[in-house]
C-alpha positions in Angstrom: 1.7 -5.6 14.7 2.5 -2.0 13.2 5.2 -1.1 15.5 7.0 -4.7 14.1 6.4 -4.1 10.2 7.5 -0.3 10.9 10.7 -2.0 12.8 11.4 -4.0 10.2 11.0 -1.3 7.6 13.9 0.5 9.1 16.1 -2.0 10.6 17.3 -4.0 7.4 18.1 -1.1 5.4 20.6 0.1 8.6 22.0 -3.7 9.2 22.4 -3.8 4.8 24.1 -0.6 5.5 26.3 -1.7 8.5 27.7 -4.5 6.2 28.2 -2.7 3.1 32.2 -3.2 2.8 32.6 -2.0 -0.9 33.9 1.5 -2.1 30.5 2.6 -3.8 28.9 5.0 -1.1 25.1 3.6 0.4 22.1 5.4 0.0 19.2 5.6 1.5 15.6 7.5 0.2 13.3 7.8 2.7 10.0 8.3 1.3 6.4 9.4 2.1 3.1 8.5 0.2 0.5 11.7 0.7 -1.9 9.1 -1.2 -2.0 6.9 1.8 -4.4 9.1 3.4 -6.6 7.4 1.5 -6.6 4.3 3.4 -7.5 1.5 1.9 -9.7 2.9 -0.6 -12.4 0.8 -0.1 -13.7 1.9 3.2 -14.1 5.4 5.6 -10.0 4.0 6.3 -6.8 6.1 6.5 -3.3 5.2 6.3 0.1 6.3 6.7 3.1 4.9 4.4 6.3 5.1 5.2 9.2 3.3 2.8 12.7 3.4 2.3 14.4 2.9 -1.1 18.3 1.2 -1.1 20.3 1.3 -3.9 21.8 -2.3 -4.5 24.4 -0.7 -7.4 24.4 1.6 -10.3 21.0 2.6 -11.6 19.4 -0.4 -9.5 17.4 -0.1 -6.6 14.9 -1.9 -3.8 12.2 -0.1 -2.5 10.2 -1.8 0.7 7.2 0.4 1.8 5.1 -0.3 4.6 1.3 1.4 5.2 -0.9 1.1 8.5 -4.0 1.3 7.9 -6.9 2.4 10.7 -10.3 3.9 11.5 -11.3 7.0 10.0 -14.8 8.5 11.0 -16.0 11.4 8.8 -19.5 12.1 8.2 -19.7 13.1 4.4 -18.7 9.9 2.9 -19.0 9.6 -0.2 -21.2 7.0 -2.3 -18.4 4.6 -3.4 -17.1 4.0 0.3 -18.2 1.3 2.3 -18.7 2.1 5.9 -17.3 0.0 9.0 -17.2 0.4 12.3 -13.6 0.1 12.8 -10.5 -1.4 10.7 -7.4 -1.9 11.4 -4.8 -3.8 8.7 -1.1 -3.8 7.0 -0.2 -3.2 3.2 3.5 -4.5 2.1 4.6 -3.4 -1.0 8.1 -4.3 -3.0 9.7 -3.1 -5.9 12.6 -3.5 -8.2 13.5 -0.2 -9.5 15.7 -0.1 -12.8 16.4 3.4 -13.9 17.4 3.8 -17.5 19.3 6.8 -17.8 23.1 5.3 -17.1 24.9 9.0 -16.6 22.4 9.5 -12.9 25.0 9.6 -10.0 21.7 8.9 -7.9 18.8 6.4 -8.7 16.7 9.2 -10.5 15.4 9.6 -14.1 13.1 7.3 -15.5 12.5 3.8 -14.3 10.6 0.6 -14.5 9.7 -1.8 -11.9 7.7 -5.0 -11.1 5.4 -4.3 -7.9 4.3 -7.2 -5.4 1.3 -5.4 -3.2 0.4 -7.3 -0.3 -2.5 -6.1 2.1 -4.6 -7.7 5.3 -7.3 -5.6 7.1 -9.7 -6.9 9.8 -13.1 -4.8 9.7 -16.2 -4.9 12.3 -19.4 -4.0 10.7 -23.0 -4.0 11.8 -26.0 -5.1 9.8 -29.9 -4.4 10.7 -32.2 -7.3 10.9 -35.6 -7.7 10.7 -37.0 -7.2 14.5 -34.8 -4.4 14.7 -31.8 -6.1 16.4 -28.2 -5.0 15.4 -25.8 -7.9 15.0 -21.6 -6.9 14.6 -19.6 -9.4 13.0 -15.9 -9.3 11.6 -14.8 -9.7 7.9 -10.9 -10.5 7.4 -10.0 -9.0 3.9 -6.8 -10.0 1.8 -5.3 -8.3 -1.3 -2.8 -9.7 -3.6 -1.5 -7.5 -6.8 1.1 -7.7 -9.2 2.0 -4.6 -11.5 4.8 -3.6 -14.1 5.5 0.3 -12.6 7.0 3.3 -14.9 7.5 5.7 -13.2 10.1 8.9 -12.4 12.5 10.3 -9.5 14.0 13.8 -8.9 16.3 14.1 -6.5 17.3 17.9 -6.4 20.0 19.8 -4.9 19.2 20.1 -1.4 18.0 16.1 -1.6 14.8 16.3 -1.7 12.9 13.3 -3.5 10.0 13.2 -5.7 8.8 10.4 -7.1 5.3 9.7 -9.4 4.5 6.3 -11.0 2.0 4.3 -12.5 1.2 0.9 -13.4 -1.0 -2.3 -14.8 -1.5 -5.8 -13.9 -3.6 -8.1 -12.1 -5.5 -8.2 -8.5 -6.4 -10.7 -6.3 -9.5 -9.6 -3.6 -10.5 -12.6 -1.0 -12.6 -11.6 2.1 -14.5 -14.1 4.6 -16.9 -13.1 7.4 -17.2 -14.2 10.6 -20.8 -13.9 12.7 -22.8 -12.5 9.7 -25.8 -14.1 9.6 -27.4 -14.4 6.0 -29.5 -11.4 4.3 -29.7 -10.3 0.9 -27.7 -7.0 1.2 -24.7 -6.5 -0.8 -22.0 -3.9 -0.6 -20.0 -4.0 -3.7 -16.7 -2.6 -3.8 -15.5 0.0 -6.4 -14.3 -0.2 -9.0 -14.2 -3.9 -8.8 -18.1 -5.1 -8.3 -17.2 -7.7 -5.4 -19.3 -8.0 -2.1 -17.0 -7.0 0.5 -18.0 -9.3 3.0 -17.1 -12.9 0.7 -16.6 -14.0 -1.9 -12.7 -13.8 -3.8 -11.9 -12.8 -7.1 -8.8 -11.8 -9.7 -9.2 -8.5 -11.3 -7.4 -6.1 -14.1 -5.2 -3.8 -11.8 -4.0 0.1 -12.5 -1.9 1.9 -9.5 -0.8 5.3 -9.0 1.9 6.5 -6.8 2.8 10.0 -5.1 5.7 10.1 -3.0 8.0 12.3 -1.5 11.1 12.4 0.8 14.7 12.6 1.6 17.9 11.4 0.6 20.3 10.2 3.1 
C-alpha cells in the first residue's frame, strides 16, 4: 500500500507537468517534513513524509503530502505514548496554498490555506488477563481533520525551501477493535482523552508544520 500512495505522490505532479501547454514555466517543491519522525503521535510510531507542492498560477498553489507510518521500538517512552506491538498506516494531507504577497516570482511569502488530513493505521496490541494469559487483538484507527493553515515559504537563491505553518480547526478520531475481549483498562490518548481502542469522537484541532526541500 505505501509504494502506491508514494507512486501516486509523484506521478500526477510529472503527467500535470507533461501537459502543461501554457507559456508560464511549471514548478515543482519537493518537500520534506523532519516532524514526521514523530509518527503518528499517539503511539511508539515513526513516519516519513514526503510531498510535492505544484503551482497552478500566480501566487496559487497545491500541495499533496503523503506520510508512512510504521513500528518504532525504543525503550524510554515517554508517559503520553501508548505502546503497540506493531503499526503500520497512511496519512494524506491536501492543501490550497494562497500566498498574499503579489510581487513573489515563486510561491513564497506569506500564505493561507485550508488543510484536509486524512489518516488510517492498523495496530496489534496485547492485553494481560487475569490467569495470566496474553491475548493480541488489532484496533483499526481513522483520523479525519480540517484546519485553516498560515503559514510562510522561503525559497532562497540556491532553491532551497523552507516552509513553517500553523493552524486551527476540528478533528475527527474513530477506532474499533477487533479480538479484545472486555476489561476495565483504558488507554487514553493525549491530548484528546479518547480510549484508543473504541469509541469515536470530534475534537478542537491545532497543527504545526516543519518542512523543508527543493525547488525544481
Amino acid at each position: 500500500m505505501k509504494y502506491f500512495f508514494v507512486f501516486i505522490l509523484f506521478i500526477i505532479p510529472i503527467l500535470i507537468k507533461g501537459q502543461d501547454n501554457s507559456n508560464n514555466k511549471t514548478e515543482l517543491y519537493f518537500k520534506y517534513s523532519p516532524l514526521s519522525l514523530l509518527g503518528d503521535g499517539v503511539t511508539n510510531s515513526i513516519g516519513i513524509q514526503l510531498g510535492l507542492e505544484y503551482k497552478l498560477k500566480n501566487q496559487i498553489g497545491i500541495q499533496q503530502d503523503i506520510m508512512y507510518i510504521f513500528l518504532f521500538s525504543h525503550k524510554n517512552q515517554n508517559f503520553f505514548t501508548i505502546n503497540v506491538n506493531n503499526i503500520n498506516g497512511i496519512r494524506s494531507i491536501t492543501e490550497l496554498r494562497f500566498y498574499l504577497n503579489k510581487e513573489n516570482q515563486h510561491l513564497e511569502g506569506i500564505y493561507i490555506a485550508p488543510q484536509l488530513i486524512y489518516q488510517y493505521t492498523k495496530a496489534i496490541r496485547t492485553q494481560s488477563l487475569v490467569n495470566q494469559d496474553v491475548n493480541e487483538y488489532c484496533i483499526k484507527r481513522n483520523v479525519i481533520a480540517f484546519h485553516g493553515k498560515l503559514g510562510w515559504q522561503l525559497v532562497n537563491k540556491c532553491r532551497f525551501i523552507l516552509d513553517v505553518s500553523c493552524g486551527v480547526g476540528l478533528r475527527y478520531i474513530a477506532s474499533f477493535n477487533s479480538g479484545k475481549i472486555p476489561d476495565h483498562s483504558i488507554d487514553y490518548e493525549f491530548p484528546y482523552s479518547k480510549d484508543y481502542d473504541s469509541g469515536s469522537k470530534i475534537f478542537p484541532s491545532f497543527i504545526m508544520a516543519l518542512n523543508i526541500g527543493w525547488m525544481f
